[in-house]
N, C-alpha and C positions, 0 to 999 in steps of 0.2 A: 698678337703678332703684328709688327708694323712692316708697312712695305720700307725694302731697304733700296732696292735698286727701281727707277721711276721707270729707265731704259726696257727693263724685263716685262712690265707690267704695259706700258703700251707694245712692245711688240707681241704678248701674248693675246692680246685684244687687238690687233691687226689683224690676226688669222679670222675669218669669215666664220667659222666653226666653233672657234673659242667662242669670241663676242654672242653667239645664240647662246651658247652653252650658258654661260655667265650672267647675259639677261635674264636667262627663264630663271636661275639658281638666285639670282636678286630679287625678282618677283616672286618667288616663291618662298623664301629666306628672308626680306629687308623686316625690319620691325617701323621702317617711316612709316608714318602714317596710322602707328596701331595706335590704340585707345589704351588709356593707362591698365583698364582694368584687364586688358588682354595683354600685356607686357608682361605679367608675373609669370604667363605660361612662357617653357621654353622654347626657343628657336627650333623649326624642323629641319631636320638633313633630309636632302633629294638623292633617292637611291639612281644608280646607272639607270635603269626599269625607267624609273618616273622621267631622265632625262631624254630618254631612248624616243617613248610615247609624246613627251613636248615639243620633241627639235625634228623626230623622225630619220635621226643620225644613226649610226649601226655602235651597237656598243663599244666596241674597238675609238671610233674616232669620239665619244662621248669621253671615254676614259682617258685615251690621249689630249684632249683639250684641258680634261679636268686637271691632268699632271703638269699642264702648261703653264694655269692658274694658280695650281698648290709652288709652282718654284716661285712664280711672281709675288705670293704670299698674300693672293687673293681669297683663300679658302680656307675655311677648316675644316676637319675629317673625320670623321666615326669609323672605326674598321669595325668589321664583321665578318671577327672571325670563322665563327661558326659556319656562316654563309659563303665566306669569302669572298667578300666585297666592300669598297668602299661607300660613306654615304657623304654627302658636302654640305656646307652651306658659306654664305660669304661671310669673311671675317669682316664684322661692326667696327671692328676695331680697325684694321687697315684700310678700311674707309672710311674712318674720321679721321684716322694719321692723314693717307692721301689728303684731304678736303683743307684740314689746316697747314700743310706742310705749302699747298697750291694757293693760298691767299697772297694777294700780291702778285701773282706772276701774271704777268701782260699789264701791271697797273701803270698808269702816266705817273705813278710816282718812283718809279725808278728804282723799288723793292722788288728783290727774286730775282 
């Protein structure tokens, strides 16, 4: 999923609440920095629970941040069912969209 709107995705990272939310889910989520040989395992989802105990946010504003992130198409999602709960992790993919869409912007060369 690529981010489509750039507007959504910084105002959701405005909120003070979101942006923790989203740190901890990056750090806990990104694959920079892994070692090839740990690449082949998959990406973890961070349950509400793990984000609750990270941030010390109440699960209510945990999940509202997370839904802020899912519009700005910062996220992807595991439901559990079973459980009834969502689990996250950040979408790889709309941050290499973002990263190359943002090449150029602010350059002296008058690109973006």
């Amino acid at each position: 999923m690529a981010i489509d709107d750039a507007r959504a995705v910084i105002d959701a990272l405005a909120e003070p609440e979101t942006l923790l939310v989203f740190g901890v889910l990056a750090v806990r989520t990104s694959r920079a920095g892994v070692s090839a040989s740990d690449q082949v395992r998959s990406t973890p989802y961070v349950t509400p629970f793990g984000l609750m105990r990270a941030t010390s946010l109440s699960r209510d504003v945990v999940e509202a941040a997370a839904a802020r992130l899912k519009r700005a198409g910062l996220l992807e999602v595991l439901v559990d069912d079973e459980r009834g709960y969502e689990s996250w992790r950040v979408s790889e993919a709309a941050l290499a969209a973002a990263t190359t869409e943002s090449v150029g912007v602010g350059s002296r060369t008058g690109r973006g």
